[in-house]
C-alpha positions as CSV (number, residue, x, y, z in Angstrom):
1,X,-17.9,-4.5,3.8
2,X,-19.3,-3.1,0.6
3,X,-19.0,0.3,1.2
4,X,-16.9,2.8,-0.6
5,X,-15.1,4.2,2.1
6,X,-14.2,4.2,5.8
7,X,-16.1,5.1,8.7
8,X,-13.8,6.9,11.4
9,X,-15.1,6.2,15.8
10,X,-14.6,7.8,18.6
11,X,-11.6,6.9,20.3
12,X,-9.9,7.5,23.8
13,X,-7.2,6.0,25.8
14,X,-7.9,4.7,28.9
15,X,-5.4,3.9,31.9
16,X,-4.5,0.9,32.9
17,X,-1.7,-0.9,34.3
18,X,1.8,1.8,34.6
19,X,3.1,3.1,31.2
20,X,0.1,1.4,29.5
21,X,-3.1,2.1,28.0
22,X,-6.0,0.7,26.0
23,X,-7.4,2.4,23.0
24,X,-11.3,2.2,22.8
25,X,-13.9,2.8,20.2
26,X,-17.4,1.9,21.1
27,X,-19.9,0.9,18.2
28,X,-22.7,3.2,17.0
29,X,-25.8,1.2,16.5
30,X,-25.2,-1.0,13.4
31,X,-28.1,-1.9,10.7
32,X,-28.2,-5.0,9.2
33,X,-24.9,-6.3,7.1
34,X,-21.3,-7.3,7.6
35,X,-19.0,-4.6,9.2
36,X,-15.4,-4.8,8.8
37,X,-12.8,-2.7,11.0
38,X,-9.4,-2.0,11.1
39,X,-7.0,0.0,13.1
40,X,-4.8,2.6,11.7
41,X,-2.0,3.7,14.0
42,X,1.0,6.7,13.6
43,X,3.3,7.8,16.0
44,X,5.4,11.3,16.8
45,X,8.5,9.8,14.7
46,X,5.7,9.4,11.8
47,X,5.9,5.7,12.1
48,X,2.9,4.1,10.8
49,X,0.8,0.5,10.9
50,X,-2.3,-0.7,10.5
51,X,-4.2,-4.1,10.7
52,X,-8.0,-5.6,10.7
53,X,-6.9,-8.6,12.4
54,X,-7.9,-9.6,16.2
55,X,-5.4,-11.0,18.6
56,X,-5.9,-15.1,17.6
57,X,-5.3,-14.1,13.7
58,X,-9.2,-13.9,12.5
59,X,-10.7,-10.8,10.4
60,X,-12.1,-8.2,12.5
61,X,-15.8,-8.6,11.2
62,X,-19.1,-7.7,12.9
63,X,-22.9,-9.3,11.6
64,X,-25.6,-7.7,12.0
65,X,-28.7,-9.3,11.0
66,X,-32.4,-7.9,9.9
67,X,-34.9,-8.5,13.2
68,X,-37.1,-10.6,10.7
69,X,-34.1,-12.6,9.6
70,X,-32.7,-13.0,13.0
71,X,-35.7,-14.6,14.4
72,X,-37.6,-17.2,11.6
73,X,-36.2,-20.0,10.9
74,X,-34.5,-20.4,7.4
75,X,-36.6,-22.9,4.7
76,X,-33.3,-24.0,3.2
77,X,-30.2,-23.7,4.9
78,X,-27.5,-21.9,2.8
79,X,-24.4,-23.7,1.1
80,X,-21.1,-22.2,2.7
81,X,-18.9,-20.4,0.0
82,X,-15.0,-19.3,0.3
83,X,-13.3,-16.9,-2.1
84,X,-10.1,-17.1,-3.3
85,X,-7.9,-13.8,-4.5
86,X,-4.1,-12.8,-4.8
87,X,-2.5,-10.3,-6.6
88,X,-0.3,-10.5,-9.9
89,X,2.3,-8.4,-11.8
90,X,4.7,-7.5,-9.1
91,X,7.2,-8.8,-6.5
92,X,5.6,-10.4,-3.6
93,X,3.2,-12.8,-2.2
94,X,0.0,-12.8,-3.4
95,X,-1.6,-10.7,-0.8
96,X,0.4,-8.2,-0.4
97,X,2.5,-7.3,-3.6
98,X,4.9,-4.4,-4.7
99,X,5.1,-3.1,-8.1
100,X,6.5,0.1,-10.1
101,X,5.7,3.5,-10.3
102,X,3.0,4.1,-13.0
103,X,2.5,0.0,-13.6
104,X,-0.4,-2.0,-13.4
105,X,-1.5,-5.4,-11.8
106,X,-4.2,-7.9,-12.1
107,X,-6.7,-9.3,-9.1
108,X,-7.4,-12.6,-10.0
109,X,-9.4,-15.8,-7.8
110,X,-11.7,-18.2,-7.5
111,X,-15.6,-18.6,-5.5
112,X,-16.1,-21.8,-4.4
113,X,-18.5,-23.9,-2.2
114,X,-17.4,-26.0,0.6
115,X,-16.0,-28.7,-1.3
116,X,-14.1,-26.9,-3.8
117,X,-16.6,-26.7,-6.6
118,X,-16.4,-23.5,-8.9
119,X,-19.6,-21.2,-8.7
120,X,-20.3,-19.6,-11.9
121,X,-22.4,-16.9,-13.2
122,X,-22.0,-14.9,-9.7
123,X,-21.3,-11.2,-8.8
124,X,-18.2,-10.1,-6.8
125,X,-17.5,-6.6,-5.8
126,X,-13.5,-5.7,-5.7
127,X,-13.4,-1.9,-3.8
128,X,-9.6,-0.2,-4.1
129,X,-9.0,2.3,-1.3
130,X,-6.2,3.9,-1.6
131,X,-3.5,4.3,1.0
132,X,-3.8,7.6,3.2
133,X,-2.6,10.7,1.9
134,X,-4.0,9.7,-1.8
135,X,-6.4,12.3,-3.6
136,X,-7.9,10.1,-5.6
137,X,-11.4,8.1,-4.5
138,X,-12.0,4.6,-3.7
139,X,-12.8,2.4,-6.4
140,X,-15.4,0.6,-6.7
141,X,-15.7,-2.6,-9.7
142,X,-17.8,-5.4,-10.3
143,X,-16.9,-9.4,-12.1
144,X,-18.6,-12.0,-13.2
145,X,-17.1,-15.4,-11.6
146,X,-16.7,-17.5,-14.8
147,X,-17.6,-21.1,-15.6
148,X,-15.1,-22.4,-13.1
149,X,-15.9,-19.8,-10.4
150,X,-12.5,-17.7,-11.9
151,X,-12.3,-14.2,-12.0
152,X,-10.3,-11.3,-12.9
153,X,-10.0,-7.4,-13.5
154,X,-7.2,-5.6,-14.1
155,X,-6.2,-2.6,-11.8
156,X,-4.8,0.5,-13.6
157,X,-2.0,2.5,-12.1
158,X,-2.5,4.6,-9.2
159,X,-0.7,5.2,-5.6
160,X,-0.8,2.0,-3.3
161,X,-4.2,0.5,-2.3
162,X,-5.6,-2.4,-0.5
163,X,-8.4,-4.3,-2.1
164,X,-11.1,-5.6,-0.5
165,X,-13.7,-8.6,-2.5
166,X,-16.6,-9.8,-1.4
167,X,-19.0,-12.2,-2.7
168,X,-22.8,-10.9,-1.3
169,X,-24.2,-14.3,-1.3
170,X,-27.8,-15.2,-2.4
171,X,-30.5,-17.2,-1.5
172,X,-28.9,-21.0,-1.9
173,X,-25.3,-19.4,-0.7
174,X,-24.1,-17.2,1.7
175,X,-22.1,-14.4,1.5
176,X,-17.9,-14.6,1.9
177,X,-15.0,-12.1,1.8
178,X,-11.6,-12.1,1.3
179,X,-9.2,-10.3,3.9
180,X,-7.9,-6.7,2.0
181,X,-4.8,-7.2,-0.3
182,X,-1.8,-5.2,-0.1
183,X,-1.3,-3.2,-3.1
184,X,2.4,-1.2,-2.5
185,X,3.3,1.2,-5.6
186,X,7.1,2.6,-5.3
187,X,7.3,6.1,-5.8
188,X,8.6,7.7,-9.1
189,X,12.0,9.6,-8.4
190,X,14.1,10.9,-11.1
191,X,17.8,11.7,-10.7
192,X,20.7,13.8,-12.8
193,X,24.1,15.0,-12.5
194,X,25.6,18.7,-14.1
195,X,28.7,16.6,-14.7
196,X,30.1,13.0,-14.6
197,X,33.7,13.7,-14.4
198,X,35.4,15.0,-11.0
199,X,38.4,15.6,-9.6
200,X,38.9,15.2,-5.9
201,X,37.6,18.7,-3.9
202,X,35.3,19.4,-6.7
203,X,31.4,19.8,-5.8
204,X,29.3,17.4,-7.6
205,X,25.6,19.3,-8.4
206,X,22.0,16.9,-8.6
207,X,19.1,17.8,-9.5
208,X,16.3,15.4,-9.5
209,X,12.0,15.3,-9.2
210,X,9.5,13.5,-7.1
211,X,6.4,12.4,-8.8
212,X,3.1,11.8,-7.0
213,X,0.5,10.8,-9.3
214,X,-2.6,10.9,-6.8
215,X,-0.7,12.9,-3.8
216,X,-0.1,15.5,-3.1
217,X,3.8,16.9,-2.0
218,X,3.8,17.7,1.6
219,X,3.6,20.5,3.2
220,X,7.8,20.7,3.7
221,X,8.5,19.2,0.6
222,X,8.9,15.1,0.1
223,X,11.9,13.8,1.9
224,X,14.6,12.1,-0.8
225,X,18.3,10.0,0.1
226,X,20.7,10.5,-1.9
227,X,22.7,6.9,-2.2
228,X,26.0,5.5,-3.1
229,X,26.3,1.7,-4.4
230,X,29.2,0.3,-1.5
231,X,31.3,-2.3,-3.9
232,X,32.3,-4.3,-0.8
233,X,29.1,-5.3,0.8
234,X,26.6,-4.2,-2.5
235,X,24.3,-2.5,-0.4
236,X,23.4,1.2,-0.6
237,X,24.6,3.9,1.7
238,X,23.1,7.8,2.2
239,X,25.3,10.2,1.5
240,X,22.5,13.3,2.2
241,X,19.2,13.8,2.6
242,X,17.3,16.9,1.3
243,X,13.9,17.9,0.4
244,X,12.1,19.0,-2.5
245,X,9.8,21.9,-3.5
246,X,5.7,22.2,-4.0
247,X,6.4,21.0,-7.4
248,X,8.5,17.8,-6.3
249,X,12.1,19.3,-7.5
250,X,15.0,18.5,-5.5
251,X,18.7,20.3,-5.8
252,X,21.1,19.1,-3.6
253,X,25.3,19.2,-3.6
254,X,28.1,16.8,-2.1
255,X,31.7,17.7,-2.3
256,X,34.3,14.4,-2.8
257,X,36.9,15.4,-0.1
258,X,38.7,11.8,0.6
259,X,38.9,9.9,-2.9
260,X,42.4,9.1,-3.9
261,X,43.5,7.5,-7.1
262,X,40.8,7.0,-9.4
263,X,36.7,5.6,-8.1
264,X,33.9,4.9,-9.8
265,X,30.6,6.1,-7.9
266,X,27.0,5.1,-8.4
267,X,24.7,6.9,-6.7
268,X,20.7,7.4,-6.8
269,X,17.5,8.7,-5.5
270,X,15.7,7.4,-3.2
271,X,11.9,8.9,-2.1
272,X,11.6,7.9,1.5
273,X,8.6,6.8,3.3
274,X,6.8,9.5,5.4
275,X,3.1,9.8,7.2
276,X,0.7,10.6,4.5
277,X,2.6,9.8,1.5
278,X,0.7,7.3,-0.4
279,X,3.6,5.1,-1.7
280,X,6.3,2.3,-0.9
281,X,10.0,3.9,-1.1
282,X,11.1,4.6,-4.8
283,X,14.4,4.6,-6.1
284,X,15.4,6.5,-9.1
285,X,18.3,4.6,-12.2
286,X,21.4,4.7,-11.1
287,X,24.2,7.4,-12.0
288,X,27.8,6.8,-12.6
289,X,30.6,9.5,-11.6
290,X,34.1,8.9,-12.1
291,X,36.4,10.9,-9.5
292,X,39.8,10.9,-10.0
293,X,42.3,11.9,-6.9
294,X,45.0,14.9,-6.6
């Protein structure tokens, strides 16, 4: 649970009933301390999920305790703790939030005993991971819970993470954790137009970039929409799909064949989710074209 990083296991699917199977990992033998686990799952559309939950809703944790500790008998039972945390800065719910490209958010909460009562003066340690695909490390921080058992530390900006904090416990208290917070960074897409004035047959030319601050491009280029705002129903429709270079350039070209009279189009960039690519779809500022009919 403290660790900087994750552990990968053996897997293998074995049969079972038709058109089914069940995905096993047996343990390696565990020392002493708390073990948390999660499954990460992708599939040949590039489709990807993951959770550390079991089936009724609890956090996939495993105990192991010292042979010493497992067998004498405690002088003084400990006090039970629980730890608060959510997330700040962003759009979302507290445990699982969505922010900018290039912005930071806070990780803010509370250790308590039992009844509520704040526990001061006690170390936590917060560990960022960053999603898969990200170059960058794990991050590893320690707090101080404050007079009221309140904390906080400020995340800096990064690809999106999930943030795991744990309280180790000590001899009066025992340890707690928090279930990992969803930290989901949009991606930073940039889009511009040779020219803002068409006439109807004309060939409109974009150009654009895809940043990845902590990622890498893939291998054929990041996938990017190109969008226009539809006035009846407000929502945004693709008008093409291309890809950009190593670099995270993009050039792409649409032709207005059908406008008639005069329209106003909006369109932007969009940089899609894909397998490996560390951040939440990003969309670039809109861009206004005014296309006049023949």
């Amino acid at each position: 649970a403290d660790s900087e990083h994750w552990s990968e296991l053996p897997t293998k699917l074995v049969a079972g009933a038709p058109g089914s199977a069940r995905l096993r990992a047996p343990l390696p033998d565990l020392g002493p301390g708390t073990y948390v686990f999660r499954a990460d799952v992708a599939d040949a559309a590039g489709n990807t999920a993951s959770t550390g939950r079991r089936s009724d809703g609890a956090e996939m944790t495993i105990r192991r305790l010292a042979q010493a500790e497992a067998v004498r008998e405690p002088r003084e039972p400990r006090q039970k703790t629980r730890l608060f945390a959510r997330l700040g800065g962003g759009r979302g719910r507290g445990e699982a939030q969505t922010v900018r490209f290039g912005a930071t958010t806070t990780i803010s909460g509370r250790l308590t005993r039992a009844d509520g009562a704040g526990i001061a003066g006690r170390e936590l340690r917060i560990v960022a991971r960053p999603s898969r695909g990200a170059l960058i490390p794990a991050a590893v921080a320690t707090v101080t819970s404050g007079e009221r058992g309140s904390f906080e530390l400020r995340l800096g900006s990064g690809p999106s993470r999930r943030i795991s904090v744990a309280f180790p416990g000590d001899e009066g208290l025992e340890p707690s954790y928090r279930r990992p917070l969803e930290l989901r960074v949009r991606a930073g897409v940039s889009l511009r137009v040779a020219r803002t004035k068409l006439s109807t047959g004309q060939t409109l030319h974009l150009s654009g970039q895809v940043r990845g601050r902590g990622a890498t491009i893939p291998r054929r280029g990041k996938l990017v929409a190109i969008q226009y705002l539809e006035s009846a129903t407000g929502r945004w429709r693709p008008v093409l799909v291309t890809r950009t270079d190593h670099d995270g350039r993009f050039r792409a070209r649409y032709r207005f064949r059908y406008v008639s009279g005069a329209a106003r189009v909006r369109l932007r960039a969009t940089a899609l989710a894909e397998e490996r690519w560390p951040y939440a779809p990003g969309s670039s500022r809109p861009v206004t074209v005014d296309v006049s009919g023949r």
